[in-house]
Wavefront OBJ file of the C-alpha trace (Angstrom):
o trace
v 55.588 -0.199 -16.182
v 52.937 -1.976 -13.881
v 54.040 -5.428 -14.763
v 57.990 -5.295 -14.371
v 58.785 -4.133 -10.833
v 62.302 -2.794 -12.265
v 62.921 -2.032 -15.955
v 64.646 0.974 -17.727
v 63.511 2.519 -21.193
v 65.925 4.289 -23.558
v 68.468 4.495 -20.618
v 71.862 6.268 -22.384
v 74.671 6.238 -19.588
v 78.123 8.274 -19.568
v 80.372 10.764 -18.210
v 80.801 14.554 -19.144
v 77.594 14.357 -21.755
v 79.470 11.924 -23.539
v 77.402 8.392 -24.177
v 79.184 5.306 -23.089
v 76.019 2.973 -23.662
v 73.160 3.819 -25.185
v 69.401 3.011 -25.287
v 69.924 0.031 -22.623
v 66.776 -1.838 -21.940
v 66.276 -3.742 -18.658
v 62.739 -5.748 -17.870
v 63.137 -7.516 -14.404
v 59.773 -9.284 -12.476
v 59.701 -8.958 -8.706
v 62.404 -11.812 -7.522
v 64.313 -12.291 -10.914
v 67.518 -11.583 -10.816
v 70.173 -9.959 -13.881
v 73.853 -10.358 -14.055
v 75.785 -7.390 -15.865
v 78.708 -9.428 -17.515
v 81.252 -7.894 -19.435
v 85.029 -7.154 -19.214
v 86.816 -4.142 -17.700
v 85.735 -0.619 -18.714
v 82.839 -2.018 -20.655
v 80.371 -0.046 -18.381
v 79.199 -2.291 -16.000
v 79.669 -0.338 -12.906
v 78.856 3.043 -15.176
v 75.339 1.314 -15.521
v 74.832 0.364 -11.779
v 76.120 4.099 -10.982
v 73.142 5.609 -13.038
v 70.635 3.260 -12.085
v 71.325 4.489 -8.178
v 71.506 8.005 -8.681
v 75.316 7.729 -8.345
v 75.544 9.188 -11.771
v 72.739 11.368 -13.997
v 71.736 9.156 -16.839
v 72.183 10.981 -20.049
v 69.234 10.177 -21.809
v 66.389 7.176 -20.544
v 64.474 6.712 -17.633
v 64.507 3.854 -14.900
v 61.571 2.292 -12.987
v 61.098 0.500 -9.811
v 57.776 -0.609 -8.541
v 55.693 1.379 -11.000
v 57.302 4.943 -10.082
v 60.152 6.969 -11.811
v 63.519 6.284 -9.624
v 64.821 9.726 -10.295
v 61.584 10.618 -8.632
v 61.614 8.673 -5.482
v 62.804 10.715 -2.483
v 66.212 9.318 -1.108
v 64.338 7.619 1.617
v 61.679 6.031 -0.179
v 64.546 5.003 -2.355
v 66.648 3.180 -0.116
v 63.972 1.236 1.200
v 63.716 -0.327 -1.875
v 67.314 -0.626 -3.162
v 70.579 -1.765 -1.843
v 74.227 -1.722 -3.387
v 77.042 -2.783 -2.404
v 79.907 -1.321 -4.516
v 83.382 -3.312 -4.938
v 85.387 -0.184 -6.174
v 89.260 -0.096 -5.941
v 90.361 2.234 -4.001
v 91.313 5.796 -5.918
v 94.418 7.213 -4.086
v 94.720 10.031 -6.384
v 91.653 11.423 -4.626
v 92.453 10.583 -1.423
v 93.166 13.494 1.317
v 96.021 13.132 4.058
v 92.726 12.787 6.528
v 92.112 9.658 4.729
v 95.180 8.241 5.029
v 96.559 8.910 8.148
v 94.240 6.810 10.167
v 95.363 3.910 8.108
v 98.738 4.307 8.691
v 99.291 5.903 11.998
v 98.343 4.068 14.990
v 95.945 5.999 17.620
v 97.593 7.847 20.725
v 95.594 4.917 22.474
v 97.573 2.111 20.499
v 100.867 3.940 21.354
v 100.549 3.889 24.840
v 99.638 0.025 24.752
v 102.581 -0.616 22.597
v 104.780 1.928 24.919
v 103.827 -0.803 27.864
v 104.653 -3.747 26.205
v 107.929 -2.494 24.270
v 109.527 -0.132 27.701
v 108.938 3.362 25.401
v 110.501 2.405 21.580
v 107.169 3.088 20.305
v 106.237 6.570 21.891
v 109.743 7.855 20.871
v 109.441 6.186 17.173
v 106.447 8.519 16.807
v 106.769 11.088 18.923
v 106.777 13.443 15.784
v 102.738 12.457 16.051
v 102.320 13.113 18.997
l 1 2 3 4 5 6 7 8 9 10 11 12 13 14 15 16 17 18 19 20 21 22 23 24 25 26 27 28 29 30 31 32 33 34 35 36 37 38 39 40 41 42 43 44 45 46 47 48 49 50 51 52 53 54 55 56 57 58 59 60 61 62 63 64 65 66 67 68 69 70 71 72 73 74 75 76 77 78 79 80 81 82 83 84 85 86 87 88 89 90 91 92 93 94 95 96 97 98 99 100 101 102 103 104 105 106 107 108 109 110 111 112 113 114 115 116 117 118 119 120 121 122 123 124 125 126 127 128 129
């Protein structure tokens, strides 16, 4: 594993024990760079997910820098990785806590708006406050 500084070996990814890809093989040299292409639900982002502890890998095992990534501690870890996820949003798993902030201005807001409007706003939402 010495001479790729990431690579994965036999990696089988999925959810609920059941294999979505199998036996993936990634060899990647300190400054190369790989492109996952594929279209939706192919398994792109299941792959990614597995690689960064996001998800348990079914089967395989991944390497960066010589050591075992399930193995690194989470700050060791991070000091060697970065993702940035692009995700859609899931509303379906979304609380009222993590809505509300997006949809109801602050009590700081409201008194601004109160100013400039003569008081529409406060009595609008006064339900909030």
């Amino acid at each position: 594993m010495e001479e790729f500084y990431f690579c994965t070996e036999g990696l089988t990814v999925g959810y609920h024990g059941v294999p979505l890809i199998k036996n993936i093989e990634i060899r990647l040299k300190k400054g190369e760079i790989l492109t996952l292409i594929g279209p939706n639900g192919a398994g792109k982002t299941t792959i990614l997910k597995s690689i960064i502890r996001q998800l348990e890998p079914l089967s395989g095992v991944a390497w960066l820098d010589g050591r075992e990534i399930q193995r690194l501690s989470g700050n060791a870890f991070s000091k060697k990785v970065s993702v940035v996820l692009t995700d859609r949003g899931r509303p379906e798993l979304m609380t009222c806590e993590d809505v509300l902030p997006a949809v109801i201005p602050t009590r700081d807001a409201l008194d601004g708006f109160q100013r400039r409007t003569g008081g529409s706003c406060r009595r609008r939402w006064s339900w909030f406050m």
